[in-house]
FIBAVO-636187 format. One record per atom (N, C-alpha, C): x, y, z. Coordinates in steps of 0.001 Angstrom, whole numbers, plus 500000, padded with zeros to 6 digits. Example, Ala and Ser with C-alpha at 12.3 -4.5 7.8 and 13.67 -1.06 7.14 Angstrom:
! residues 2
513190494310507800/512300495500507800/513200496700507800/512850497750507080/513670498940507140/512900500030507870/
! end
This chain:
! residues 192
498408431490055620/498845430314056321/500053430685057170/499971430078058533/500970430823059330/502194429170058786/503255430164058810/504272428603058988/504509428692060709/505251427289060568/505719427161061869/507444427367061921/507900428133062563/509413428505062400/509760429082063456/510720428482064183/511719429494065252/512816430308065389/512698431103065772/514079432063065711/515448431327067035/516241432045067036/517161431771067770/518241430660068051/518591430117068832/519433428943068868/519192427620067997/519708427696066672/519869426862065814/521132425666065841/520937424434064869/521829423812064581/521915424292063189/523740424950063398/524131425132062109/524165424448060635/523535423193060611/523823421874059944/522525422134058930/521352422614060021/520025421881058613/519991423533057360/520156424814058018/520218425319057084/521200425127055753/522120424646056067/522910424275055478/523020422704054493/522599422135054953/522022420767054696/520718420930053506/520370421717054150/518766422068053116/519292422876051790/519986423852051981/520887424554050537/521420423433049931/522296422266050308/522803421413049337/522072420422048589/520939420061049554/519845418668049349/519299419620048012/518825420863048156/518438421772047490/518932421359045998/520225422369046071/520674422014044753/520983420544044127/521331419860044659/521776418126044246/520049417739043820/519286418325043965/517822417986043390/517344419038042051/518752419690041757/518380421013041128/517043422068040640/516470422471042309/515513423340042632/516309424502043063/515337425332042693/515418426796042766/515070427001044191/515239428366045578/514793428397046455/513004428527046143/512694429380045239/511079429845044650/510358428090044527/511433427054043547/510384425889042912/510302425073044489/511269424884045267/510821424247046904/510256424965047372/510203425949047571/508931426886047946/507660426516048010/507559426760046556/506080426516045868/505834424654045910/506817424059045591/506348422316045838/506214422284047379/506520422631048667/506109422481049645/505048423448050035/504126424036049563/503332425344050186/503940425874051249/505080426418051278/505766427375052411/506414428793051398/506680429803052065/506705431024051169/508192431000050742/509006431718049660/510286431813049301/510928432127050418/510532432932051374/511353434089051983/511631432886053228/510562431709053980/510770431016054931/512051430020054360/512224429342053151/513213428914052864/514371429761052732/514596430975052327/515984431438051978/516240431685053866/515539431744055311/515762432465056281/516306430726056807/515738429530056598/515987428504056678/517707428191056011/517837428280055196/518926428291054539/520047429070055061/519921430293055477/520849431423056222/520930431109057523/520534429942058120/519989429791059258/519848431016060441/518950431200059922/517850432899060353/517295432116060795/516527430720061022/515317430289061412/515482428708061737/514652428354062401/515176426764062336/513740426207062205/513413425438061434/512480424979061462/511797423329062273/510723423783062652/509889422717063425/510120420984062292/510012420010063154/509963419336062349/508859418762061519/507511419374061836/506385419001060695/506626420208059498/507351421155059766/507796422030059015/508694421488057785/509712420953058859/510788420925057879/510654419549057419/509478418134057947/508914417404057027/508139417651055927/507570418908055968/506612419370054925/507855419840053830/508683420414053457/509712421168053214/510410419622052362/510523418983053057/511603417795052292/510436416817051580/508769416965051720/507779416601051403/508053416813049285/508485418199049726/508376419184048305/509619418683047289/510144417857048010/511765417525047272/511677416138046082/511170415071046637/510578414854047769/512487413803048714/512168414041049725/513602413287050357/512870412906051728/513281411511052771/512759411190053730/513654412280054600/512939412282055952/513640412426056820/514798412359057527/514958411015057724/515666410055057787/517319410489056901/517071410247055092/517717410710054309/518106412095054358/517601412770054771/518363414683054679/519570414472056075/519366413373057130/520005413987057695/521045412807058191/520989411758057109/521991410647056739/522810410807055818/522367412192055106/522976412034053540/524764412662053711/525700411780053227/527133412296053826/527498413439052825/527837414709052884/528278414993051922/529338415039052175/530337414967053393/531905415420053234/532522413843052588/533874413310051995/534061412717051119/534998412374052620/535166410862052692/535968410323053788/537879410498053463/537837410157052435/538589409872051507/539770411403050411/540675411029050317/541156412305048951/540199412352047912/540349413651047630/539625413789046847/540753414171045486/541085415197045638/542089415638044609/543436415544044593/544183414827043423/545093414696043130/546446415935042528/547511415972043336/548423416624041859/549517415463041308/550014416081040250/549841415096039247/551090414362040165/552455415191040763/553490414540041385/552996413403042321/551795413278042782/551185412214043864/551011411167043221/550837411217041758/550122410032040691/551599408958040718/550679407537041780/552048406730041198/552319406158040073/553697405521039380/553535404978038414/553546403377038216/552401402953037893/552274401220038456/552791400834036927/553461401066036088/554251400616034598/555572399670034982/555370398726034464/556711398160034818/557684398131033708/557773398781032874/558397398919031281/558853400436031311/559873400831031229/560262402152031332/559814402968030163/559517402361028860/559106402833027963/557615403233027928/557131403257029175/555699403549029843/555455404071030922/554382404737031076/554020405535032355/552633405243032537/551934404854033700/550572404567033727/550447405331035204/550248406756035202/549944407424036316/548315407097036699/548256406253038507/547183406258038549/546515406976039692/545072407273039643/544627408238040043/543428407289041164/544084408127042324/543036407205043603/543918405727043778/545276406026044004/545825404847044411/545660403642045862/545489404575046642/545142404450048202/543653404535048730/542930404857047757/541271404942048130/540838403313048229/540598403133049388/539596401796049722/538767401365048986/538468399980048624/537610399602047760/537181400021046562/538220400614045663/537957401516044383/537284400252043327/536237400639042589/535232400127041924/535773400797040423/536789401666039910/537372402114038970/539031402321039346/539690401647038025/541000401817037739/540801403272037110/541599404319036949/541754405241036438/543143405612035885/543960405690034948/544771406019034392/545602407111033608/546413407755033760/546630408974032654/548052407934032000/548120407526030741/549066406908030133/550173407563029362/551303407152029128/552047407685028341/552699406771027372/552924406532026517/553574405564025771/555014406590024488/556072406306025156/556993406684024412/557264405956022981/557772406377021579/557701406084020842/558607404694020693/557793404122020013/558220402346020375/557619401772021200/557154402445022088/556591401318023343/555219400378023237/555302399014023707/554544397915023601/554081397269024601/552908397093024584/552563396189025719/552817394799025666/553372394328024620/553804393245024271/553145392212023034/554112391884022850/553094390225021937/552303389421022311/552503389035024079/551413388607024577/550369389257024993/549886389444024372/547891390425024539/547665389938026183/547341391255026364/546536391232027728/545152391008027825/544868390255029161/543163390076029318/543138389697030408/542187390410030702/541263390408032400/539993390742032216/539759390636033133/537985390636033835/537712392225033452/536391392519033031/536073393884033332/535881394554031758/535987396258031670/535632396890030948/536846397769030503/537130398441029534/538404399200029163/537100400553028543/538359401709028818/537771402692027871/539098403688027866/539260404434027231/540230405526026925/540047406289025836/540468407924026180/540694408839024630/542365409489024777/542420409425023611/543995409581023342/543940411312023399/545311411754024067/544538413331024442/546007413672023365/546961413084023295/548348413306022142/549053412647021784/549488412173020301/550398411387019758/549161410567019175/550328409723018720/549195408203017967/549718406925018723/548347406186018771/548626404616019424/547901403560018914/548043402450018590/547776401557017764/547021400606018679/545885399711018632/545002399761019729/544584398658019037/544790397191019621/544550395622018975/543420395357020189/541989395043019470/541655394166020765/540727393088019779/541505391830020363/540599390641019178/541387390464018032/540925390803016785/540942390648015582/540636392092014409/539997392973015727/540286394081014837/541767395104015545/542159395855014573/543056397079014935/543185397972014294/543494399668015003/543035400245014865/544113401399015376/544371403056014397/545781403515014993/544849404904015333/544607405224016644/544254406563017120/545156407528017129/544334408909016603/545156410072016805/544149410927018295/544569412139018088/544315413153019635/542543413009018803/542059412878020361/540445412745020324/539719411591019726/540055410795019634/540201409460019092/539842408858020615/538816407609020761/538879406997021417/538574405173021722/538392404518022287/538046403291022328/537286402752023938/536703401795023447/535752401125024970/535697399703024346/536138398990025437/536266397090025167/535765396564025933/535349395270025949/535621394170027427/536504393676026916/537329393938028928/538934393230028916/539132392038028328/538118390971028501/538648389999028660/539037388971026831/538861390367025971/539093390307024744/540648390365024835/541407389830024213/542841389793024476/543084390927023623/544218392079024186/544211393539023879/545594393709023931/545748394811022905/547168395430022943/547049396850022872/548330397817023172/548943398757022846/550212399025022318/550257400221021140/551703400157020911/551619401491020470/552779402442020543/553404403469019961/554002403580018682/553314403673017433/554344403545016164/555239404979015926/554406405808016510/554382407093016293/556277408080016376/556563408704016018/557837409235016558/557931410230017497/556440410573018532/556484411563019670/555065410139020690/555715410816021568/555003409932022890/553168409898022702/553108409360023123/551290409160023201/551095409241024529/549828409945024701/549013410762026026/548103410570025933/547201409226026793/546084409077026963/545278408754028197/544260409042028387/543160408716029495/542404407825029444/542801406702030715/541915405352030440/541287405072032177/540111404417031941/539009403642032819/539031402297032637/539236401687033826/538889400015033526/538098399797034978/537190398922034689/536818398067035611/536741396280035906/536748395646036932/537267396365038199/538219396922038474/538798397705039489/540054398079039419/541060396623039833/541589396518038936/542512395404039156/544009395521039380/544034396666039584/545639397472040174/545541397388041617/
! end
């Protein structure tokens, strides 16, 4: 079977495009190969962009995935947005000095997750009045111990220890401990 494939003046984009669609479907160059009837060697020259392929080609090719057309060459992969944080960037939205709630993706548009790295110095409370909002809680305590009220039950975590609530259960935190507590928490929505 002859393929159809051209040499020469390429757009740098689809070989490249086709290696990522590739893996994010986690296929081998050999298993797209063989799911599109085209040979290994026309995909890896596709990929290196050695070759550019026709588009009943390279419909047959995304046939094997399977992905539309349309989709391979809508699909965004660069991230608009930060991506990675260091930790000095993490602001602290705590209004209790005896707390630190470093959060992560402060400035990202429309965030659909609160994200948190917590600290609770020994003594520290979120108060007598229990908190509650809309949404979902989760956290694992990564050091120290923290005492963790939501409702009617409670409960004192050590390191690897964790918890998942809905907020709108009236909830506490507290530090009994005599060294700080270090934990990682998720809530939704983000309501920060």
């Amino acid at each position: 079977m002859a393929e159809d494939f051209e040499t020469g003046e390429i757009s740098e984009d689809i070989g490249t495009r086709l290696k990522l669609v590739r893996q994010i479907f986690g296929l081998t160059q050999r298993e797209l190969a063989r799911r599109a009837g085209v040979t290994n060697g026309a995909i890896s020259l596709i990929e290196q962009n050695r070759v550019s392929p026709s588009i009943s080609s390279l419909r047959k090719i995304l046939d094997g995935i399977p992905l539309s057309m349309a989709d391979f060459f809508t699909l965004n992969f660069s991230p608009s947005e930060e991506v990675f944080f260091t930790a000095e960037s993490l602001p602290d939205i705590a209004s209790d000095p005896a707390m630190s709630w470093r959060m992560i993706g402060a400035k990202m548009k429309e965030r659909a997750l609160l994200m948190l790295k917590e600290t609770y110095e020994p003594g520290a409370d979120t108060g007598d009045a229990m908190l509650r909002h809309e949404g979902e809680e989760c956290g694992i305590v990564i050091s120290g111990t923290i005492i963790v009220t939501v409702g009617m039950q409670e409960r004192q975590l050590g390191p690897g220890d964790a918890y998942y609530f809905r907020s709108d259960i009236p909830h506490r935190f507290r530090n009994p401990g005599p060294e700080p507590c270090v934990l990682v928490s998720a809530a939704t929505p983000a309501s920060f």
